[in-house]
TORMIFI-790871 format. One record per residue (C-alpha): x, y, z; residue in one letter. Coordinates in pm, whole numbers, padded with zeros to 5 digits, always signed. Layout:
residues N
XYZA
...
***
This chain:
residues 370
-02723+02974-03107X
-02334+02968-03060X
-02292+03111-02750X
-02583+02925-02633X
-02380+02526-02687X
-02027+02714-02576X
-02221+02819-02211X
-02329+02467-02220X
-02022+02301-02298X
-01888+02501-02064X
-02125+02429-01750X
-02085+02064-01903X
-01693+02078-01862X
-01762+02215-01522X
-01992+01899-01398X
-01750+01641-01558X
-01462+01820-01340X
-01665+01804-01027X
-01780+01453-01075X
-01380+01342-01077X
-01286+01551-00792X
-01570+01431-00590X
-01578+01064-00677X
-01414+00792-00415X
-01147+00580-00637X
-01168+00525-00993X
-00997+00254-01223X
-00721+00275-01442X
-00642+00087-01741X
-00386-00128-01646X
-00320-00285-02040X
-00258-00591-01860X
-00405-00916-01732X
-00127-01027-01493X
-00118-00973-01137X
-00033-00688-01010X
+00116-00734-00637X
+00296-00420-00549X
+00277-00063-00604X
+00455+00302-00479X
+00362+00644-00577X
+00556+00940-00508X
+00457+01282-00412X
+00554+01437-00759X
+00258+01198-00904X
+00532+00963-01050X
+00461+00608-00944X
+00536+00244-01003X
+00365-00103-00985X
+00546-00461-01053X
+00322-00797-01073X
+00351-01131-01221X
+00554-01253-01540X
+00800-00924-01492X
+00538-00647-01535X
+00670-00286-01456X
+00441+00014-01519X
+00460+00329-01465X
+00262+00675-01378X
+00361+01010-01381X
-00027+01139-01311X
-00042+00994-00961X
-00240+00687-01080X
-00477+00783-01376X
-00273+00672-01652X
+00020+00408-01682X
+00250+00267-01941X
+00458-00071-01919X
+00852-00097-01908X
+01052-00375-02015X
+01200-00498-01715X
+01411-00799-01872X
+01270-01058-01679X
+00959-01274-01657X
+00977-01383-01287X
+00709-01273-01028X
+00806-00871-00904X
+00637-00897-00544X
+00738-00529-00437X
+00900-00205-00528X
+01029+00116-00398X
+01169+00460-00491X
+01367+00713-00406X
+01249+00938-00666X
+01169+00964-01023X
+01457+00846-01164X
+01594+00567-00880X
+01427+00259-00752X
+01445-00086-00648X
+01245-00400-00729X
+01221-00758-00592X
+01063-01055-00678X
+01101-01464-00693X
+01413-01682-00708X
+01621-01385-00525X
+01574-01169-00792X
+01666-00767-00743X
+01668-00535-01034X
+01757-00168-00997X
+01683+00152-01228X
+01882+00507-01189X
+01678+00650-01549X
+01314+00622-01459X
+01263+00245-01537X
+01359+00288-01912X
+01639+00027-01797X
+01646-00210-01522X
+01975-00435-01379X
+01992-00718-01212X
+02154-00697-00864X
+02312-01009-00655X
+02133-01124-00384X
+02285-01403-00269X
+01987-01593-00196X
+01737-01826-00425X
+01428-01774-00224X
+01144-01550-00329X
+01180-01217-00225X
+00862-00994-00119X
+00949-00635+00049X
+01174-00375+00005X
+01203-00049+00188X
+01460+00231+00268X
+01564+00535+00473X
+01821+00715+00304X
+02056+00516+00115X
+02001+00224+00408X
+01717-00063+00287X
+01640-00427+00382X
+01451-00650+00168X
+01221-00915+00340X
+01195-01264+00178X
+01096-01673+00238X
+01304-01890+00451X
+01292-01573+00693X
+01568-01440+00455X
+01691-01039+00542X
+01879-00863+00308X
+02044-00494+00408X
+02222-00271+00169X
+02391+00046+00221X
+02422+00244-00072X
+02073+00256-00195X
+02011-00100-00371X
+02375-00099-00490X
+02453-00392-00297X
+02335-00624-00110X
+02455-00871+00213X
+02269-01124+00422X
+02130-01023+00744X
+02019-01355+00836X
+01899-01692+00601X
+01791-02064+00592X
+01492-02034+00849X
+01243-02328+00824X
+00898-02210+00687X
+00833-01840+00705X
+00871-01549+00531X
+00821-01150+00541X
+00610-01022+00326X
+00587-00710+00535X
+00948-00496+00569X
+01007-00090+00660X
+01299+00081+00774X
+01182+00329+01016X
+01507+00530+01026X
+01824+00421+00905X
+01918+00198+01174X
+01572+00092+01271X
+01487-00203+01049X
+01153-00399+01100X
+00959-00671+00931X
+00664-00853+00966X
+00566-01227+00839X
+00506-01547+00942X
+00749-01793+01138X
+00735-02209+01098X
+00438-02258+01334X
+00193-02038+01195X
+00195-01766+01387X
+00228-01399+01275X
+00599-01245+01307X
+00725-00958+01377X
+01143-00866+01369X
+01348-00538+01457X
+01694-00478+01431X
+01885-00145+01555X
+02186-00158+01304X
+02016-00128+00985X
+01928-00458+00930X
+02285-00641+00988X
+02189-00822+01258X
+01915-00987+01424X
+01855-01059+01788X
+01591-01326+01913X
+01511-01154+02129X
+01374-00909+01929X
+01196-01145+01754X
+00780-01134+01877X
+00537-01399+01750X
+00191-01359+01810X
-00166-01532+01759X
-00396-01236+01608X
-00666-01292+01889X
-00566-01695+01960X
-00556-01771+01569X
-00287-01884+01386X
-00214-01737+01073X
+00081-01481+00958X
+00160-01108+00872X
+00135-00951+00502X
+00251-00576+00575X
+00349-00384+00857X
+00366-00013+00940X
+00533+00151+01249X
+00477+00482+01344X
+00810+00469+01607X
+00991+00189+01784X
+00663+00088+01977X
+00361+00160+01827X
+00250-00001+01470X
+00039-00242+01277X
+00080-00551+01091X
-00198-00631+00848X
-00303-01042+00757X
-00512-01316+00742X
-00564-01652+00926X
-00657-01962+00810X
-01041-01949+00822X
-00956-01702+00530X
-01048-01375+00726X
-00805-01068+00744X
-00714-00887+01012X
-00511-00603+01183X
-00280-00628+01497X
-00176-00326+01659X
+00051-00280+01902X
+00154+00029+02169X
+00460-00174+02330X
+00698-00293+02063X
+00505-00589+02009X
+00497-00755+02357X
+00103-00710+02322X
-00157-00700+02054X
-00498-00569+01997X
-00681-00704+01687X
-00986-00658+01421X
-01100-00914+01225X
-01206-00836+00823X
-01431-01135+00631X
-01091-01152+00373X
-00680-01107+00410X
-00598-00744+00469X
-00306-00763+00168X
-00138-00413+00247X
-00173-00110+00483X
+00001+00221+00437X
+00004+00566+00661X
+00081+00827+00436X
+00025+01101+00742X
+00072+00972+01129X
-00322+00936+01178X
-00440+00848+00835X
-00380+00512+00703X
-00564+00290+00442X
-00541-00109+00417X
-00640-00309+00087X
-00698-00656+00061X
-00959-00956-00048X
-01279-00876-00246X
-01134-00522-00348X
-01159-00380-00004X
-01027-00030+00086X
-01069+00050+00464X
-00950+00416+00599X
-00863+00496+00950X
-00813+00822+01065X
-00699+00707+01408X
-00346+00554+01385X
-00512+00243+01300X
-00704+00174+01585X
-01031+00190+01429X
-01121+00133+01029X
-01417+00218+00805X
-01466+00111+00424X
-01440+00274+00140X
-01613+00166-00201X
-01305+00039-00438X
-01528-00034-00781X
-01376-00371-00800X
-01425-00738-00658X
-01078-00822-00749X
-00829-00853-00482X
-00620-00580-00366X
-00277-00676-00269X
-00099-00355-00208X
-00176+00037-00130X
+00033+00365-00190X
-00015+00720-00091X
+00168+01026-00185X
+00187+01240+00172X
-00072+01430+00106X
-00320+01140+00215X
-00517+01254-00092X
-00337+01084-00425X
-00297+00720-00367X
-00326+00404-00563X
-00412+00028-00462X
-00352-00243-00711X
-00493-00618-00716X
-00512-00934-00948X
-00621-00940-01335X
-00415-00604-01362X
-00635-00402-01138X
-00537-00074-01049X
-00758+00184-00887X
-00673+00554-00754X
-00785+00812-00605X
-00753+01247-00576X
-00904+01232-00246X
-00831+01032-00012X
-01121+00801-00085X
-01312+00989+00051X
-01734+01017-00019X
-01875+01269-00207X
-02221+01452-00313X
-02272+01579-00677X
-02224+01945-00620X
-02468+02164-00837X
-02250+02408-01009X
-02395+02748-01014X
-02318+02920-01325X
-02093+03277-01363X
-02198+03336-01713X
-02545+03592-01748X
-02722+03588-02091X
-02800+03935-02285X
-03114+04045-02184X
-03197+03802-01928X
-03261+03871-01599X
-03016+03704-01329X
-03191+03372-01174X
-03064+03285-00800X
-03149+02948-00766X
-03224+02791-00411X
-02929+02532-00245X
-03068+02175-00208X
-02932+02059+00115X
-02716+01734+00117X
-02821+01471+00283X
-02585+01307+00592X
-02422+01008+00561X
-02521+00734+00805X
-02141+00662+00947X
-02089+00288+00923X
-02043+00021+01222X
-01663-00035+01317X
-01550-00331+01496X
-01441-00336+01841X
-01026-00388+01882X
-01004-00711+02123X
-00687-00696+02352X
-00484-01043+02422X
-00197-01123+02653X
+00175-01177+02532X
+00304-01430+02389X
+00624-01566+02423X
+00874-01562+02141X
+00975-01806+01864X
+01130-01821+01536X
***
C-alpha cells in the first residue's frame, strides 16, 4: 500500500512539473496594489520591477517569486535597468534617479538636473541616456554615476521610449508638441542632438505618440504606441525612420522588447502579450491571464524567461517564451512486482488553428519637427 501512494505521488509530481513547463505565462504575487510600470530581468534569473509610490521588487527566479526593497522614496519609478545583479539604475517623477551597487538592499539618489518626470533609462557599457518630459535627455558616462543634460525645456513631449544601441548610438522614441510620434538619434552617446536627426511621424495619418522603441541597428526598428481613438499600434521602420509601416492593436501597445534579433514580444492595454517571430513585422497573441494593463515587458536572451508587469501590481512570467502548450501524458518508468508491462497507445494532439495577423500598411515620409 506504500509503494503504491509513493508511485503515485511520484507520477503526480511528474504532471504538476509538466503542467508549469508547458503552460503560456503565469502570475506572480506581486504583495502589492500599486502600479507597476517598469520591469528588467537578467539572464542569471535576477530581475527588477519599479511602479508607483517608490515600489522596488525584486526576483532572483526569473519572475516566479519577488520581494520588495525599500527604495527611500515615494515618487512614481517609471523605469529601470541593470547591469547585473548587484548594479542598476532607476528613474522616475520630479527628475528623480536613484542608483544601487549591492543588489537593491540600498538605493541613492543621483542629480539630475532636471524637475520633469523621467521615464526610460538604458545603457551600453558604462554609457546610458535617460529619456524624460519636456523632451528632456540625460547621458552619463560612468554607469549612472553622473549625469549631464543632453538637451531640455522642449514644449509638450516626452520619451517614454530610450535605448542605446552601442555606446555612441543613442535613440529615443516619444511624442513631440503636435501630437505626433517621435523618434531621436544621436551618434555621441547622447551629448548632442541634431534636428535633423529628429523624425516625426503620423502612425498611418493618426496623431498620437511613441511609448517604447527597439532598434535592431541604425536603420531598422520599432516604436510601440497608441493614438487618440485609444488603439495601440506598432511602427516599423527599414530606413532610419524616413518611412513607416504600421499595425493597429484595439488598446496602447505599452512596451516591446527583442530579446533575440527575430523574436520580440509587446505588452500593453487589456493584458495583451503579442509575439513576433519576424523582427516585428508581423505579431500574434498570446493569452496573459490578466485584463489588467501591461505597461512594460522583459526577456532574459534566451527568449524563453521573461516577465511583463501592469497596473494593481500585476506581474506575469513565463519559462517559455509564451508559448502554447498540450498536456503531455507522462508515461510512467516505474513497473509493479508481478505485473505485466502495459504500453499504452499515444493520443495524437490536436493542431492549433494559427490566428489572423494584420496586414502592415506602408505611408510616405514625413517631414521633421520637434
Amino acid at each position: 500500500m506504500f509503494r503504491g501512494k509513493t508511485v503515485c505521488l511520484a507520477l503526480s509530481l511528474i504532471f504538476y512539473s509538466v503542467l508549469t513547463v508547458f503552460g503560456q505565462w503565469s502570475a506572480a504575487i506581486s504583495g502589492t496594489q500599486n502600479n507597476l510600470n517598469g520591469g528588467y530581468l537578467l539572464d542569471s534569473g535576477v530581475g527588477f520591477v519599479v511602479g508607483d509610490a517608490g515600489t522596488i521588487l525584486k526576483t532572483t527566479d526569473a519572475g516566479m517569486t519577488w520581494a520588495p526593497l525599500t527604495s527611500g522614496t515615494t515618487n512614481v519609478l517609471y523605469e529601470v535597468y541593470l547591469f547585473d545583479a548587484t548594479q542598476g539604475v532607476a528613474v522616475g517623477e520630479q527628475g528623480l534617479i536613484l542608483r544601487t551597487t549591492d543588489g537593491g538592499a540600498g538605493w541613492q539618489s543621483v542629480t539630475s538636473g532636471v524637475k520633469d518626470a523621467l521615464r526610460s533609462v538604458s545603457f551600453s557599457g558604462v554609457n546610458g541616456i535617460i529619456g524624460g518630459d519636456s523632451q528632456d535627455i540625460l547621458y552619463s558616462t560612468d554607469a549612472g554615476a553622473s549625469w549631464q543634460i543632453g538637451q531640455s525645456g522642449f514644449f509638450g513631449g516626452g520619451f517614454p521610449g530610450a535605448q542605446m544601441l552601442t555606446t555612441t548610438l543613442a535613440l529615443v522614441a516619444g511624442q513631440n508638441s503636435i501630437f505626433q510620434a517621435l523618434l531621436g538619434l544621436s551618434t555621441d552617446g547622447g551629448a548632442t542632438w541634431d534636428e535633423n536627426n529628429f523624425h516625426p511621424f503620423y502612425f498611418d495619418q493618426n496623431e498620437g505618440g511613441g511609448t517604447d522603441l527597439f532598434f535592431f541597428d541604425q536603420n531598422t526598428g520599432v516604436v510601440s504606441g497608441s493614438v487618440f481613438d485609444g488603439r495601440g499600434a506598432i511602427a516599423r521602420t527599414t530606413d532610419a525612420g524616413v518611412s513607416w509601416s504600421t499595425l493597429f492593436f484595439d488598446q496602447a501597445i505599452q512596451g516591446v522588447d527583442f530579446p533575440q534579433s527575430t523574436r520580440g514580444f509587446a505588452v500593453g492595454g487589456g493584458g495583451r502579450i503579442s509575439h513576433s517571430t519576424d523582427a516585428g513585422v508581423t505579431w500574434s497573441d498570446q493569452s496573459s491571464g490578466t485584463s489588467n494593463s501591461l505597461n512594460d515587458v522583459s526577456f532574459a536572451s534566451d527568449a524563453l524567461r521573461g516577465i511583463a508587469v501592469g497596473d494593481s501590481g500585476t506581474i506575469v512570467w513565463t519559462a517559455n517564451g509564451g508559448e502554447p502548450g498540450g498536456t503531455p501524458t507522462p508515461t510512467p518508468t516505474v513497473t509493479p512486482t508481478a505485473t505485466p508491462t502495459v504500453t499504452p497507445s499515444a493520443t495524437p494532439r490536436a493542431t492549433p488553428t494559427p490566428r489572423a495577423r494584420p496586414t502592415p500598411r506602408q505611408r510616405p515620409a514625413t517631414g521633421w519637427l520637434r
